[in-house]
TORFI-290657 format. One line per 10 residues: for each residue x, z, y of N, C-alpha, C. Coordinates in nm, 3 decimals, always signed. Layout:
<sites>
X:Z:Y:X:Z:Y:X:Z:Y  ...
</sites>
This chain:
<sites>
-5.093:+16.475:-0.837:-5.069:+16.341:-0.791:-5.086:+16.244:-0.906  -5.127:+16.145:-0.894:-5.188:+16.021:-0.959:-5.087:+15.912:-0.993  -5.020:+15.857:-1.068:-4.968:+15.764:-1.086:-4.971:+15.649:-0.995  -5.061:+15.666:-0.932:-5.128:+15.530:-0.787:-5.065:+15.551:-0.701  -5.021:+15.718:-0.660:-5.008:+15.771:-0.536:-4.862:+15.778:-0.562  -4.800:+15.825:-0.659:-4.612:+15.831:-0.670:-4.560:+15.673:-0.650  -4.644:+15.580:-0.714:-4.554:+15.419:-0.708:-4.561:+15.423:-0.567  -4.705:+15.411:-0.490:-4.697:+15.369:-0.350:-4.558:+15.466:-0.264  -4.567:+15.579:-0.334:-4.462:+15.652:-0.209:-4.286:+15.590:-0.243  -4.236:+15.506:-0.352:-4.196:+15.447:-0.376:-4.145:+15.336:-0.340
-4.257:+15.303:-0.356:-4.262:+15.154:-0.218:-4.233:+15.180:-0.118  -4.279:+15.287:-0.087:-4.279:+15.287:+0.104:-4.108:+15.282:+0.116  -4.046:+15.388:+0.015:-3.917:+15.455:+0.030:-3.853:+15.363:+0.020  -3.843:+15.233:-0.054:-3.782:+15.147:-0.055:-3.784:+15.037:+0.025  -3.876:+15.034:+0.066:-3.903:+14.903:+0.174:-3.849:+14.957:+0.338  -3.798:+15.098:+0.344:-3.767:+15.193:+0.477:-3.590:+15.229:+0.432  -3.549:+15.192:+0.315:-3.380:+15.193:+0.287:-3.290:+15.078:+0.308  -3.236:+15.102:+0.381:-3.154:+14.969:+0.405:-3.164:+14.976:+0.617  -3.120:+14.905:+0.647:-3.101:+14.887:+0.808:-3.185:+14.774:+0.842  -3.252:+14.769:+0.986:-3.302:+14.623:+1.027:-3.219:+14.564:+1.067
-3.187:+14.417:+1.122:-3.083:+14.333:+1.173:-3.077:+14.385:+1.343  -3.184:+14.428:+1.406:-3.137:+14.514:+1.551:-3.084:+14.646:+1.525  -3.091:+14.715:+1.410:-2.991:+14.852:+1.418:-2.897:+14.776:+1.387  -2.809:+14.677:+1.334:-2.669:+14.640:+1.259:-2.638:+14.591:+1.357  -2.713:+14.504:+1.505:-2.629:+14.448:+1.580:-2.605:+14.552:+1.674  -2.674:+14.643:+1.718:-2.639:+14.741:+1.819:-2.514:+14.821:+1.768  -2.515:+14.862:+1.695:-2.378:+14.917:+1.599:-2.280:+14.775:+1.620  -2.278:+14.710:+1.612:-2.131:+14.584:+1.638:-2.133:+14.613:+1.810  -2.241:+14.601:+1.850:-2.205:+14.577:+1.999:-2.192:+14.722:+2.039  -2.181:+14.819:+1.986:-2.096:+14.964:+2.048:-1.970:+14.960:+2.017
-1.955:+14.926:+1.866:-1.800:+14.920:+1.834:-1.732:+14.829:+1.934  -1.766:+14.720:+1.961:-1.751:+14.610:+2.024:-1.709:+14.686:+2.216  -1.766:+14.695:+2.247:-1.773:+14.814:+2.368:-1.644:+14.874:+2.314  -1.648:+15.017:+2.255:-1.567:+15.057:+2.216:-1.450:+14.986:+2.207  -1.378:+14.864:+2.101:-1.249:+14.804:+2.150:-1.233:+14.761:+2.261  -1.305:+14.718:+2.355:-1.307:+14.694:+2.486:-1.191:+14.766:+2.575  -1.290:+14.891:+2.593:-1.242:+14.986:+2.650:-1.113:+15.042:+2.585  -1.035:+15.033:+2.460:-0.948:+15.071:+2.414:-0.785:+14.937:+2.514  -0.891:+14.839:+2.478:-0.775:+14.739:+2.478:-0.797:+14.711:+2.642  -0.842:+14.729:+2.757:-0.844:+14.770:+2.908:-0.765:+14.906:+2.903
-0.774:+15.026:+2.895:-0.667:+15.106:+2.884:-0.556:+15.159:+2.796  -0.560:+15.076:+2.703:-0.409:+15.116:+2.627:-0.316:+14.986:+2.670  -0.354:+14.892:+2.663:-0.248:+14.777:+2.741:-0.211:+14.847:+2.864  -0.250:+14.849:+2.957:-0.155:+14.868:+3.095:-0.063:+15.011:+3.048  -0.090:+15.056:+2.949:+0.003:+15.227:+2.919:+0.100:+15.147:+2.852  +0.084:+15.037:+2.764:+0.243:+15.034:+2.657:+0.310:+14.885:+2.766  +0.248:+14.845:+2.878:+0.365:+14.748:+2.948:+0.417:+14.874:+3.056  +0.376:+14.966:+3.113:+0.424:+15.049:+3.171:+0.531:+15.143:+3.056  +0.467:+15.212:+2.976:+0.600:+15.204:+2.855:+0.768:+15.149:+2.827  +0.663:+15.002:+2.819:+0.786:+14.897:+2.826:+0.921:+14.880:+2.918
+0.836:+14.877:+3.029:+0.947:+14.904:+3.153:+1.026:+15.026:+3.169  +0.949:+15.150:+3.118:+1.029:+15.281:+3.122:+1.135:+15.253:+2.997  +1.129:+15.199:+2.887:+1.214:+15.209:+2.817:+1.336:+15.111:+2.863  +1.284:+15.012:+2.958:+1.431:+14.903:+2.977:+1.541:+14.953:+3.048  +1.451:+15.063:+3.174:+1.545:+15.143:+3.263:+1.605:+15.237:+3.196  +1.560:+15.308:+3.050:+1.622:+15.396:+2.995:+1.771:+15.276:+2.944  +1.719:+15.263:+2.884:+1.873:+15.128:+2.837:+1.928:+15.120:+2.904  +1.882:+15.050:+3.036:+1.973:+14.948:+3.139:+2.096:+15.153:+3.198  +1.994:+15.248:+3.177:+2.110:+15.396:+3.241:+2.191:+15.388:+3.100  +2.127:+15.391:+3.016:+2.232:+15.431:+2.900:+2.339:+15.302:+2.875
+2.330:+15.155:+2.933:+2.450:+15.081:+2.904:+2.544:+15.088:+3.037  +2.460:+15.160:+3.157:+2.568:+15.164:+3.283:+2.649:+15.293:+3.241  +2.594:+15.409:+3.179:+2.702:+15.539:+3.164:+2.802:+15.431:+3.043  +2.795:+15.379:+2.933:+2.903:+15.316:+2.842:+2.999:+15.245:+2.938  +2.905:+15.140:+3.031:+3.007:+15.093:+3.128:+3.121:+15.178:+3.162  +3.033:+15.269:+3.202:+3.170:+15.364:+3.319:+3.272:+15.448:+3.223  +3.224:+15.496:+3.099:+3.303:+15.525:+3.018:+3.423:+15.440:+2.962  +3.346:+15.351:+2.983:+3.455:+15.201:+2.917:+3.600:+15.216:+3.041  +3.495:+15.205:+3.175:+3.585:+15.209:+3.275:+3.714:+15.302:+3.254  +3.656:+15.450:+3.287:+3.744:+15.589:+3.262:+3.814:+15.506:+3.185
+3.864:+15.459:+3.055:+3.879:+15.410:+2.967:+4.055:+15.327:+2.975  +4.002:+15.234:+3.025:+4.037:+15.101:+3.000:+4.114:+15.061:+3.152  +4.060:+15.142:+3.301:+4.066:+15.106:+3.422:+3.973:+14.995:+3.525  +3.887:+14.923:+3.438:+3.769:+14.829:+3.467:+3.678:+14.824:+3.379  +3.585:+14.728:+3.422:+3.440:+14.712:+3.363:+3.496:+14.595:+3.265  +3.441:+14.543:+3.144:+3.464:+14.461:+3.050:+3.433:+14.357:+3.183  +3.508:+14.243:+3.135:+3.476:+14.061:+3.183:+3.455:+13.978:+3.073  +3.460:+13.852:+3.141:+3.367:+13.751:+3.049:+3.513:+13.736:+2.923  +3.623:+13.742:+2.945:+3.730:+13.754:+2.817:+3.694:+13.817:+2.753  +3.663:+13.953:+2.731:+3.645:+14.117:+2.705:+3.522:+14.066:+2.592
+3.423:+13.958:+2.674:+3.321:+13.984:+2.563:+3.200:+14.032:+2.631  +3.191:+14.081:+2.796:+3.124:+14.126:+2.848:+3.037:+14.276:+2.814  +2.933:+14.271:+2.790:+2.865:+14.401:+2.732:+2.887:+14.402:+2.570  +2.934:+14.277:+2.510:+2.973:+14.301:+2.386:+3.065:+14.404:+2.354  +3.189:+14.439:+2.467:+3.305:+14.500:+2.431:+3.274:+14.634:+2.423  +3.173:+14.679:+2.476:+3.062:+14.836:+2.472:+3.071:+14.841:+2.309  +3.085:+14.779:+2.246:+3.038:+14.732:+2.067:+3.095:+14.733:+1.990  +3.207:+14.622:+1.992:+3.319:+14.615:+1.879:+3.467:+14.590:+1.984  +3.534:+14.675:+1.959:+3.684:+14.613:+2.054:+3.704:+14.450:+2.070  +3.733:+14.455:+2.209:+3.760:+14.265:+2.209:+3.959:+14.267:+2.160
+3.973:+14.141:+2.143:+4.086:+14.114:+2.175:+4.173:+14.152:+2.289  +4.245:+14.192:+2.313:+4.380:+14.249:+2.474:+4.507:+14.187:+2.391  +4.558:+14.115:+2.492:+4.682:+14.053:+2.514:+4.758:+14.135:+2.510  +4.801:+14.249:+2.615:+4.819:+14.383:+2.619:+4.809:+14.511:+2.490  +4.884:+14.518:+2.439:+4.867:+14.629:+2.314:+4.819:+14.757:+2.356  +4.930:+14.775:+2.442:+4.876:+14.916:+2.525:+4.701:+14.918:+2.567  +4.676:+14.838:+2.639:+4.522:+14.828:+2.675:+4.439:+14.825:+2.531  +4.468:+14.727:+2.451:+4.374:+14.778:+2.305:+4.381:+14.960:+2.215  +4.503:+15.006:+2.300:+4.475:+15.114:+2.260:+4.445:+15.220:+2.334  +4.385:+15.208:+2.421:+4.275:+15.279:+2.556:+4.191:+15.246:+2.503
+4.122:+15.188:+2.414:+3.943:+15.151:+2.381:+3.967:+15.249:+2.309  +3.851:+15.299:+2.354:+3.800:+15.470:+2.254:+3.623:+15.407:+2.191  +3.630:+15.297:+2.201:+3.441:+15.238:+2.150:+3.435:+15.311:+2.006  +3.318:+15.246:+1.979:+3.217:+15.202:+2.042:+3.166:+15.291:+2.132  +3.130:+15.200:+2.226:+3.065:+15.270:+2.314:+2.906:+15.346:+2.350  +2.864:+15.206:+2.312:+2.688:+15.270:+2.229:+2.684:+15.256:+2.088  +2.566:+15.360:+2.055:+2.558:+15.371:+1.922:+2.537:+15.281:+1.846  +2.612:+15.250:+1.740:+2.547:+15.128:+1.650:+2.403:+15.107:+1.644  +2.411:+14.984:+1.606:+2.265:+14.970:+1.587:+2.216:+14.899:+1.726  +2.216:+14.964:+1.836:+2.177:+14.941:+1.963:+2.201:+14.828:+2.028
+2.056:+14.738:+2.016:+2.032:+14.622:+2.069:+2.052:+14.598:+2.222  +2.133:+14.496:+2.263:+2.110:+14.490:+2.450:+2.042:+14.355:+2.474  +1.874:+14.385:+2.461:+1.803:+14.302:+2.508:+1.677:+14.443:+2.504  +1.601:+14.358:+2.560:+1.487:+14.418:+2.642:+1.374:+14.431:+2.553  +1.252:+14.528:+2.575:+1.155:+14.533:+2.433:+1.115:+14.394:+2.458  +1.049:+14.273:+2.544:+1.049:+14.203:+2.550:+1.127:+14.076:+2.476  +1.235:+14.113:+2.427:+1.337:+14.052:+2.338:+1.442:+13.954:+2.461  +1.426:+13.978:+2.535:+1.572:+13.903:+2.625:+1.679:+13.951:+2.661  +1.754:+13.930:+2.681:+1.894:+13.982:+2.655:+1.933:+14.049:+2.833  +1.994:+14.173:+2.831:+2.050:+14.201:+2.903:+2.113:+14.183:+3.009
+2.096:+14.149:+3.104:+2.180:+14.042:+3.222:+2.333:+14.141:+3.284  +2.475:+14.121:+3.235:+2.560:+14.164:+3.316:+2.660:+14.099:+3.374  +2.707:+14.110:+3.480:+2.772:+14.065:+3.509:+2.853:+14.100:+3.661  +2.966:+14.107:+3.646:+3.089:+14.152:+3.738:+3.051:+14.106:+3.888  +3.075:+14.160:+3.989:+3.015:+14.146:+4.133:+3.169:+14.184:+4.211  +3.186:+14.027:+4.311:+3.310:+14.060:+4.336:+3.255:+14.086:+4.498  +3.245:+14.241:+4.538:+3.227:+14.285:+4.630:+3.304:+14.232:+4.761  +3.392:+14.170:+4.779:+3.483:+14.134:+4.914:+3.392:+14.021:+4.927  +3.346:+13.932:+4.864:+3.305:+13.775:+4.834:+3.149:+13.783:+4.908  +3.068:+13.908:+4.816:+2.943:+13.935:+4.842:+2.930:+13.984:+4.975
+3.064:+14.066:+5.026:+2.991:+14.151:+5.149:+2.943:+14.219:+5.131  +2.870:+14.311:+5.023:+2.829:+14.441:+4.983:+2.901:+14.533:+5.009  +2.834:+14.630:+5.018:+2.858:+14.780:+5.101:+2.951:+14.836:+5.008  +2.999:+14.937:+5.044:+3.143:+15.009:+4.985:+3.124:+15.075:+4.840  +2.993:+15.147:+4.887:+2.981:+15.219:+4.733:+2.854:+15.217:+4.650  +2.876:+15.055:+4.670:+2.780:+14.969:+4.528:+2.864:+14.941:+4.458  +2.762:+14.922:+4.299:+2.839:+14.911:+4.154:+2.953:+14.763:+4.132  +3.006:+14.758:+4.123:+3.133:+14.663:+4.104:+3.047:+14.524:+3.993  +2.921:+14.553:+3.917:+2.846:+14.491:+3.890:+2.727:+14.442:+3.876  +2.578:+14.368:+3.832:+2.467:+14.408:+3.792:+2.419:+14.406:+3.688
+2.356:+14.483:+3.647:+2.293:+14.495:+3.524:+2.133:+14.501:+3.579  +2.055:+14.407:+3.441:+1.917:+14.374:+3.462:+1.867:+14.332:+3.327  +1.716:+14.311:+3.379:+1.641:+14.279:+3.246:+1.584:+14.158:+3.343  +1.575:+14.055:+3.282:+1.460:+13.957:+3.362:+1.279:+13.969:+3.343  +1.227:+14.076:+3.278:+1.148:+14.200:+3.246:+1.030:+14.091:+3.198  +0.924:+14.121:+3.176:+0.770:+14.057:+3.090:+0.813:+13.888:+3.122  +0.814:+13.846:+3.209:+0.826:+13.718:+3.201:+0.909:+13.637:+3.173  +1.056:+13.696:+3.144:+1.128:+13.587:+3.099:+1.242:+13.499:+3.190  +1.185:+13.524:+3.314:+1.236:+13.454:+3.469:+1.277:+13.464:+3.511  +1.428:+13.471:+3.574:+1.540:+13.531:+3.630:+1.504:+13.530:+3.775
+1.497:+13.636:+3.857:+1.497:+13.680:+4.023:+1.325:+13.641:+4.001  +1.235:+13.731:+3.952:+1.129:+13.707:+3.956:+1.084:+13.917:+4.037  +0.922:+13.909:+4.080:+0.905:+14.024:+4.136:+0.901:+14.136:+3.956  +0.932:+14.084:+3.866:+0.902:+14.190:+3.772:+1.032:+14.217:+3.710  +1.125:+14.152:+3.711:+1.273:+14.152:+3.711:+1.288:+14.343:+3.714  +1.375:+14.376:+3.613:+1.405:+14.515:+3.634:+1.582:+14.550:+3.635  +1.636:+14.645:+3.692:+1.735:+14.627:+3.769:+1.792:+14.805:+3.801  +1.914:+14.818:+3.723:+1.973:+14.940:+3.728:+2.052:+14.933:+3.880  +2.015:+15.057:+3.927:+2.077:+15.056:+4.117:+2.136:+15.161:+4.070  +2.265:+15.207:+4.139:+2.321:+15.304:+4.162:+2.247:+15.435:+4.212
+2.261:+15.508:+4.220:+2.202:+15.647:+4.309:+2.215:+15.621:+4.436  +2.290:+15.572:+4.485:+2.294:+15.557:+4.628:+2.244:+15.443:+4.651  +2.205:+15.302:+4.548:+2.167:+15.191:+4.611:+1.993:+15.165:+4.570  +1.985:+15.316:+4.547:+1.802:+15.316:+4.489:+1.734:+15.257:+4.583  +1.721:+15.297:+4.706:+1.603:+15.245:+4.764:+1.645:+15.121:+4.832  +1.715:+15.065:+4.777:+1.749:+14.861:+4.811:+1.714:+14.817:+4.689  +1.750:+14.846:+4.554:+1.751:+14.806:+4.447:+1.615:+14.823:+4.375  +1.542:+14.980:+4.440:+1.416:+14.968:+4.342:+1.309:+14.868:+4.366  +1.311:+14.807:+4.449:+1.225:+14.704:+4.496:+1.172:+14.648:+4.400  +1.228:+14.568:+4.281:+1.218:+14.475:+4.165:+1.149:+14.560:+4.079
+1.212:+14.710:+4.082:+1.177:+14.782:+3.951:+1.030:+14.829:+3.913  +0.987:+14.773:+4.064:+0.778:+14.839:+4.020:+0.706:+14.742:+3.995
</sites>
């Protein structure tokens, strides 16, 4: 080989290294594709997520409830501190009753608001008043769920075992 013939193959090699601007855009627009399709099916998995974790909460602050209950003889009220009293002992007028609190009730640490960040909805249900059936919960507990909106269709909502299929309505 000739000194003529090694530069030219040289040339060639170099002028053929590197990418054209239609291979670099087809490569963006696959990746591109690609997040697409990531962000169409991984969103609807972590708001479905979401909701499974509120109903996990909303069971794990109704068993503290009822423990509180066993407890104490009622559900905390708005004196008590409400779902706060699950937390740190409230004040009792009553000595005897401050010393029936066996709390905390949930584990430290344990936030009562929703992954959404809103707070917990509880509150005491005075069954004679409502007209509700005999053996519904004495209260409700809820999340006002993705939107923020109190009595909205995404609203999520702990039912009793027996008041599941009235109550799950909200929860899908």
């Amino acid at each position: 080989m000739n000194l003529k013939t090694i530069h030219s193959l040289k040339n060639r090699r170099s002028q053929r290294s590197g990418f054209t601007l239609i291979e670099i855009l087809l490569v963006i627009v696959i990746i591109l594709l690609l997040a697409g399709a990531l962000v169409v099916f991984v969103l609807p998995q972590q708001e479905g997520a979401e909701k499974n974790t509120t109903r996990l909460k909303l069971s794990q602050v109704a068993s503290a409830l009822d423990t509180y209950r066993l407890n104490l003889g009622h559900y905390p009220n708005e004196q008590e501190g409400g779902l706060d009293a699950l937390m740190k002992k409230p004040t009792f007028d009553n000595e005897r009753m401050g010393e029936k609190w066996q709390g905390p009730y949930l584990k430290p640490g344990t936030l009562l608001d929703d992954p959404w960040g809103h707070m917990l909805k509880y509150e005491l249900v005075d069954r004679a008043a409502e007209g509700e059936k005999k053996g519904g919960l004495p209260y409700k507990l809820s999340s006002v769920g993705p939107d923020g909106q109190p009595d909205t269709d995404d609203d999520i909502k702990h039912a009793a075992d027996s008041d599941k299929d009235a109550g799950s309505a909200g929860d899908k």
